[in-house]
C-alpha positions as CSV (number, residue, x, y, z in Angstrom):
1,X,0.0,0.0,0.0
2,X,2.9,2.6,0.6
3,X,4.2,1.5,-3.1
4,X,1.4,2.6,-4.3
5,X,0.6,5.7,-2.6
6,X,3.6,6.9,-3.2
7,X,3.3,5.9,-7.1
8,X,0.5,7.9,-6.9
9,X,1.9,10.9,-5.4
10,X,5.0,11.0,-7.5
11,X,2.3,10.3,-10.7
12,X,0.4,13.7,-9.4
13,X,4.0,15.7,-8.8
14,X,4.9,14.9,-12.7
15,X,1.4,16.2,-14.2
16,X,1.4,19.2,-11.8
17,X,5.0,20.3,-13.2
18,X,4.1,19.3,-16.6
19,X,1.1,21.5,-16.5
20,X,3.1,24.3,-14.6
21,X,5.8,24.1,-17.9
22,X,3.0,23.9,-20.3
23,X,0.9,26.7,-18.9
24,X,4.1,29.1,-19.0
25,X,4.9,28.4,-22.5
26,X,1.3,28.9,-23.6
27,X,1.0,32.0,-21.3
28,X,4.6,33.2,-23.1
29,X,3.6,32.3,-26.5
30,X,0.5,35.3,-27.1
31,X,2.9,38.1,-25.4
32,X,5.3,37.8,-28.2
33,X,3.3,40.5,-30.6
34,X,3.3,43.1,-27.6
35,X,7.1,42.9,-26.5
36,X,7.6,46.7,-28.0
37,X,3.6,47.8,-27.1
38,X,4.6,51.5,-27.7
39,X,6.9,50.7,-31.0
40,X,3.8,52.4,-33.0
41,X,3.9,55.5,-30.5
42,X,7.4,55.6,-30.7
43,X,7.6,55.7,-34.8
44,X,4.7,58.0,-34.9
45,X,6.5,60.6,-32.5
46,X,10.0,59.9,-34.7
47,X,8.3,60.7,-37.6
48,X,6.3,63.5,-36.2
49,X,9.5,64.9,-34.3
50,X,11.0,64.4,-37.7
51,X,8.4,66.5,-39.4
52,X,8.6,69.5,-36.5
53,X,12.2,69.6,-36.9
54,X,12.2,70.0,-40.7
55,X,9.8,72.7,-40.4
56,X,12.0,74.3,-37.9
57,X,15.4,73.4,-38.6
58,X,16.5,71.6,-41.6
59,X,19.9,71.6,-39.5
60,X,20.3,67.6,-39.2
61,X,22.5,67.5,-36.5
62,X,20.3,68.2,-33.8
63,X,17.8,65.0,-34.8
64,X,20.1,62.4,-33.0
65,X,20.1,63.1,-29.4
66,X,16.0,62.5,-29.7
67,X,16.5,59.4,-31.8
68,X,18.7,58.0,-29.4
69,X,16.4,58.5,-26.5
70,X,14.0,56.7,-28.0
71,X,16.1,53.8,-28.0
72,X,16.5,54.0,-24.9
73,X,12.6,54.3,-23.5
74,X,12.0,51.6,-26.2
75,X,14.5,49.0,-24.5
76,X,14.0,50.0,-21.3
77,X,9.8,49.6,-21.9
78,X,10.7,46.2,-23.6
79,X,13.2,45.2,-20.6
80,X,10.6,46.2,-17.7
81,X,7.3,44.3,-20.4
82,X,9.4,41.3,-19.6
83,X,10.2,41.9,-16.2
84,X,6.5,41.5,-15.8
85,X,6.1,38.8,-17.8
86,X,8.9,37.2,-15.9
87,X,7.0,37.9,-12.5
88,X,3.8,37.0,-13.4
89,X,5.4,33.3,-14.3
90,X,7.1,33.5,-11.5
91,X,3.7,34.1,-9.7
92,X,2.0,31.7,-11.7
93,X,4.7,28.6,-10.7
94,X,4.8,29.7,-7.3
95,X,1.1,29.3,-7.2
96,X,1.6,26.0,-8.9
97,X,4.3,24.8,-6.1
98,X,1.9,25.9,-3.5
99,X,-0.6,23.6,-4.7
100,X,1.6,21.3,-5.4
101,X,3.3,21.2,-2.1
102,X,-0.3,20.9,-0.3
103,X,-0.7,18.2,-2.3
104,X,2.3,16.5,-1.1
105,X,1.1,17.6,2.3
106,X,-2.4,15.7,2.0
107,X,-0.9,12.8,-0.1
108,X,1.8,12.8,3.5
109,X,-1.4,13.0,5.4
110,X,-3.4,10.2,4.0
111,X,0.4,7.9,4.1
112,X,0.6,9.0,7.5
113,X,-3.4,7.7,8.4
114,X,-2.7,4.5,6.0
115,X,0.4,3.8,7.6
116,X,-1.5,4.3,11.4
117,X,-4.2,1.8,9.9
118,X,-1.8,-0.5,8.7
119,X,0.3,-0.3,12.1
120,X,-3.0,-0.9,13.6
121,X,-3.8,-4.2,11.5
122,X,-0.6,-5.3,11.9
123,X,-0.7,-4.8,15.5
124,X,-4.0,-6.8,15.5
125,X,-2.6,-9.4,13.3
126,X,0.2,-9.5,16.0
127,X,-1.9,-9.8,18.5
128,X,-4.0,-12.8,16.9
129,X,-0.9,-14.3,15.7
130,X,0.2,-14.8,19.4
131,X,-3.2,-16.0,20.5
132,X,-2.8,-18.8,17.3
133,X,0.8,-19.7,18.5
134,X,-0.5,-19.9,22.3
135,X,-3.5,-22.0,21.4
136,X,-0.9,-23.7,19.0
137,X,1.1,-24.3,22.5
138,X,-2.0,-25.5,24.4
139,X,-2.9,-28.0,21.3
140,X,0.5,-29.3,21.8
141,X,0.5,-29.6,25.4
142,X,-2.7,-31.0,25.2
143,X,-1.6,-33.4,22.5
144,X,1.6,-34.5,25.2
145,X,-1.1,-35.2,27.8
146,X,-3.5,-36.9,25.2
147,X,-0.2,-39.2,24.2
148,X,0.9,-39.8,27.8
149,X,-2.6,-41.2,28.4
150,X,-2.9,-43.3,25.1
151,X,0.5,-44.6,26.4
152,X,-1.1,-45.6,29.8
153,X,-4.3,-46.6,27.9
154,X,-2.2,-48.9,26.0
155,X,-0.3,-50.4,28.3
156,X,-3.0,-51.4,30.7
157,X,-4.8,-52.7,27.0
158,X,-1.3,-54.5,26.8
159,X,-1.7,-56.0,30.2
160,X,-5.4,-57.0,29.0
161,X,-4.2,-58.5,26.4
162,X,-1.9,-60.6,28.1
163,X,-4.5,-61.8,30.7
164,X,-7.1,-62.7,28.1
165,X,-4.2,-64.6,26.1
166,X,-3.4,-66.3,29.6
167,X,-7.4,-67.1,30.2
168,X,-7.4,-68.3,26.5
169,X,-4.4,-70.3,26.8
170,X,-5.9,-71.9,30.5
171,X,-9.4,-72.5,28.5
172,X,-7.3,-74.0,25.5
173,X,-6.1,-76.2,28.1
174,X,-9.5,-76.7,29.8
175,X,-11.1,-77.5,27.0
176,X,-9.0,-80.1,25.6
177,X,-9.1,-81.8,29.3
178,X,-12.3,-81.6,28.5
179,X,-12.3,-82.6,24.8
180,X,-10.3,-86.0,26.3
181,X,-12.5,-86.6,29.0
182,X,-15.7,-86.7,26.4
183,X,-13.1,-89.0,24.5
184,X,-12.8,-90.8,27.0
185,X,-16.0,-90.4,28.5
186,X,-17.2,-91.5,24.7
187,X,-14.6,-94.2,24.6
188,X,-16.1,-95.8,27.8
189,X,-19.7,-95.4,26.9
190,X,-19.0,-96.8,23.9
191,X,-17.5,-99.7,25.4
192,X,-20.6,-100.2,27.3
193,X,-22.8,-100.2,24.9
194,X,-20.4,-102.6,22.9
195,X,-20.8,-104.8,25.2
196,X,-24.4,-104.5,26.5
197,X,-25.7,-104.2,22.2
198,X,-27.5,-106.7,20.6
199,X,-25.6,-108.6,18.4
200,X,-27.3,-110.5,15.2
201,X,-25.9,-113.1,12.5
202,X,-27.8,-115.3,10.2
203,X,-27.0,-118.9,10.7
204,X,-27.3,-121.4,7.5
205,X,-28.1,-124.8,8.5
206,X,-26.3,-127.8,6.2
207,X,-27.7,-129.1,3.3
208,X,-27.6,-132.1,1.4
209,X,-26.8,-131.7,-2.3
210,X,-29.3,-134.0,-3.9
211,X,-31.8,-133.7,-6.8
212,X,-34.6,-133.3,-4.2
213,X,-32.7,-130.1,-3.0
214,X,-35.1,-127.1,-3.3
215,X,-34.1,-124.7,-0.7
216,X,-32.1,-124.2,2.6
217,X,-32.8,-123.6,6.1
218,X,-31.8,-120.5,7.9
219,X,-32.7,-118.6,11.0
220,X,-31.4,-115.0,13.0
221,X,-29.8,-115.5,16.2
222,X,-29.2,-112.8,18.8
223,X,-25.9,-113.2,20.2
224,X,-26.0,-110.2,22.3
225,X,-26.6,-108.9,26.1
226,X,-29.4,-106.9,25.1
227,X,-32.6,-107.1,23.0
228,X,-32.8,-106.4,18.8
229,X,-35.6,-104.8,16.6
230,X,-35.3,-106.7,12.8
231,X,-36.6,-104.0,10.5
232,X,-35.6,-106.3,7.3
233,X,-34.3,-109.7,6.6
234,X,-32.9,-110.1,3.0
235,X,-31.3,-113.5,2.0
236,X,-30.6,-115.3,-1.4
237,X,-29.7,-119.0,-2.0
238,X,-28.2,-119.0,-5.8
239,X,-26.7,-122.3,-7.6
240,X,-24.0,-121.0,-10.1
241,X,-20.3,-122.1,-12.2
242,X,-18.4,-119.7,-10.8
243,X,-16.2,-120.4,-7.5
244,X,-16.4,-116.6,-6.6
245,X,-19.2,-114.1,-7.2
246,X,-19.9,-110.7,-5.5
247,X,-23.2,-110.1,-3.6
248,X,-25.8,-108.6,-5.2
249,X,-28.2,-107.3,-2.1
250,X,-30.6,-106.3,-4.9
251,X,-31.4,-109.6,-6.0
252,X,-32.4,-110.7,-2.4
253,X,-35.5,-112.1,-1.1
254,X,-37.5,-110.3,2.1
255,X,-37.9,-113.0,4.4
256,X,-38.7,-110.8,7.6
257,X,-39.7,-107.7,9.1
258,X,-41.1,-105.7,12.1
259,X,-39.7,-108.6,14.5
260,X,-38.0,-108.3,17.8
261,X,-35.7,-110.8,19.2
262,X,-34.3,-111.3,22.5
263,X,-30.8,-111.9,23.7
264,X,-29.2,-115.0,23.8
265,X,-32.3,-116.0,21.3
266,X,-33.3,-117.0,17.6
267,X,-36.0,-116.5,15.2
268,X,-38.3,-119.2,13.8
269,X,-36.2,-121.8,11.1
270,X,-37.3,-120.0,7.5
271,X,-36.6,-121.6,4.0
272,X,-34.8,-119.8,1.3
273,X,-36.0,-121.5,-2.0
274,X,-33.0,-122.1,-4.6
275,X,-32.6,-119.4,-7.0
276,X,-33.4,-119.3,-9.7
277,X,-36.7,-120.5,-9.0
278,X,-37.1,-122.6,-12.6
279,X,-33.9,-124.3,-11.5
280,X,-34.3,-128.3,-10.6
281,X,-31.1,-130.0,-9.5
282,X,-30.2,-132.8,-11.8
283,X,-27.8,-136.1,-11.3
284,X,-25.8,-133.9,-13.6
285,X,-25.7,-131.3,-11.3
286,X,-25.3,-132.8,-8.1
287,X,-21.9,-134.5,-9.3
288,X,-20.5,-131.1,-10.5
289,X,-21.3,-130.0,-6.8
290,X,-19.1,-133.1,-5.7
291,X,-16.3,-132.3,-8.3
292,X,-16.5,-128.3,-7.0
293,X,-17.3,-127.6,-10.9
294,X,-20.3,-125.9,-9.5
295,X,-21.1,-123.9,-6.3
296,X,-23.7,-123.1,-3.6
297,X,-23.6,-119.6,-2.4
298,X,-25.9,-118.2,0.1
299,X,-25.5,-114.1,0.7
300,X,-27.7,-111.5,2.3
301,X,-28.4,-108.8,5.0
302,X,-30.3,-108.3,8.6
303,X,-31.0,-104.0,9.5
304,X,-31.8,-104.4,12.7
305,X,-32.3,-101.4,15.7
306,X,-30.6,-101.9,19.6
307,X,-31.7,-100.4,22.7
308,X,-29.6,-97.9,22.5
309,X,-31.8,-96.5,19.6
310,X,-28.7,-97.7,17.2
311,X,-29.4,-99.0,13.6
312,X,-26.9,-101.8,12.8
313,X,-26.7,-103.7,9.7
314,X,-25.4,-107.7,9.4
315,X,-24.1,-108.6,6.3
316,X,-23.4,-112.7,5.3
317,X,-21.5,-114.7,2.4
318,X,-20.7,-118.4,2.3
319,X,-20.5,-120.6,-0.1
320,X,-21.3,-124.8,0.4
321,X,-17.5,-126.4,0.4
322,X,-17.1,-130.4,0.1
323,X,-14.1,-132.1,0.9
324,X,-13.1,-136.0,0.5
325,X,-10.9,-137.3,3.0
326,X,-10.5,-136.2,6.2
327,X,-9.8,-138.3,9.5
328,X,-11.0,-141.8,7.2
329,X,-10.3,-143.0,3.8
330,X,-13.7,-142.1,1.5
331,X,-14.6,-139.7,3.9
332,X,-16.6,-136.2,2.9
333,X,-16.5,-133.1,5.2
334,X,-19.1,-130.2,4.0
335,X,-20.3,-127.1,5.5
336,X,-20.4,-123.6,4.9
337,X,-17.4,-121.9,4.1
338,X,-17.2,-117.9,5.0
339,X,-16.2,-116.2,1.4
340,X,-15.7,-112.7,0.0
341,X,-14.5,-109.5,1.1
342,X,-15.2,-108.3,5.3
343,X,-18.0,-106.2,4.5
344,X,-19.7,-109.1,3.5
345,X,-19.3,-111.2,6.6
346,X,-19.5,-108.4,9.4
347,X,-21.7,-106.5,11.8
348,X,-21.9,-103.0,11.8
């Protein structure tokens, strides 16, 4: 702001002089036709003073002194027309450096009230300068203090921590004493019921390969400490080439249902007819039973429920083996021989 002011004044100083220069020369310029005002007067009185002397003395001698005269008044009216002119533009610039100088007084002034404000801004802007910094100060402090706390807030979260991974750490611990005791809790239970369940199997009574052979007798006996619930009793009696088959379940016969059996007991004797049920054993057939050219197998399934609400499942495969020989010459042992993979002689 003081740049420009005093831009401004030095701006007003130039036009004021310029004017002041320009003003004299046009003031100058128009007095140039009256520098000799009485030159007229004084040629008319030369010519008159001429004419009076002629007429009274044509004695040339004594026209000089006047002439000279003349000169004189004319140079000394020329010397004081610019005098005048001199002081009048003297006047004139004098007037023009008083104005000028009370402008440079009020443009002073007006620096001099701008520079108060501006001190006065300045000293506000001081002032609220100092209030930021302190309130700058007081955020700091406050921010130590605020840090100090998070510090304490953290370590006692620390400490938390530590006890919570301690109490996790005692209940990982508690809970896989726990987890072991179910085991074992499971484990013995387990071993109860193992031994309290009902136990089922399928028992194949011998047969007598003949050409009267139709069927075989077979019953379900209970085993077990504890009753059994038969929901289904599947069974198939096949006559077929092949030493080894695999069980087909689907191609079993229902032979029971819905039946309960106690422990230590058995089911009624049931016949499973000889499949397939157009068969009819021949001589033919009987001897390739003898010469193990052909085989009896007998497969199937009992689903049956304990008392401890447990559905089981026994499974059974055999196959009719003869032998010759034995303790006496011509002798023939026979009976059911347990064949196939584990699943297919097991309870489950």
């Amino acid at each position: 702001m003081d740049s420009r002011c005093s831009i401004k004044s030095g701006v007003l100083i130039l036009a004021l002089l310029y004017f002041g220069v320009f003003g004299r020369s046009q003031v100058s310029k128009p007095e140039q036709p009256s520098q000799h005002p009485h030159a007229g007067e004084i040629v008319s009185k030369k010519n008159e003073g001429q004419t009076r002397d002629s007429k009274s003395s044509p004695n040339p001698t004594t026209i000089a002194p006047q002439e000279a005269s003349t000169t004189e008044q004319h140079r000394e009216a020329e010397h004081s027309q610019e005098a005048i002119a001199v002081e009048r533009q003297l006047a004139k610039f004098t007037l023009y450096l008083v104005l000028v100088g009370f402008l440079q007084f009020a443009i002073l002034a007006v620096q001099a009230i701008l520079f108060w404000q501006q001190k006065r801004i300045m000293s506000e802007h001081k002032m609220s300068l100092e209030q930021l910094a302190s309130a700058a100060g007081d955020n700091v402090g406050a921010i130590k203090a605020q840090g100090v706390i998070m510090e304490h807030q953290l370590s006692a979260m620390q400490g938390q921590l530590n006890a919570i991974e301690s109490q996790n750490r005692t209940m990982e611990e508690s809970v896989a004493v726990a987890r072991e005791s179910a085991n074992i809790a499971q484990l013995s239970a387990e071993a109860g019921i193992e031994k309290e369940r009902a136990r089922l199997k399928i028992v194949v009574e011998k047969i007598n390969p003949q050409t009267t052979l139709n069927g075989t007798i077979c019953h379900v006996e209970n085993y077990g400490l504890s009753p059994a619930f038969i929901s289904d009793l599947r069974v198939r009696f096949v006559y077929c080439l092949p030493r080894d088959i695999t069980s087909d379940y689907s191609m079993c016969r229902q032979v029971l249902y819905s039946e309960s059996i106690q422990a230590h007991a058995r089911t009624n004797s049931m016949l499973i007819p000889l499949d397939p049920p157009e068969f009819m054993m021949t001589d033919d057939s009987v001897m390739k039973i003898k010469k193990e050219e052909a085989f009896f197998h007998l497969y199937g399934f009992v689903k049956y429920r304990d008392v401890f609400k447990r559905n089981r499942k026994a499974t059974i495969h055999v196959r009719w083996t003869m032998r010759w020989g034995g303790q006496a010459p011509g002798m023939i042992m026979q009976w059911w021989e347990p064949v196939g993979e584990l699943a297919e002689n097991a309870d489950e």
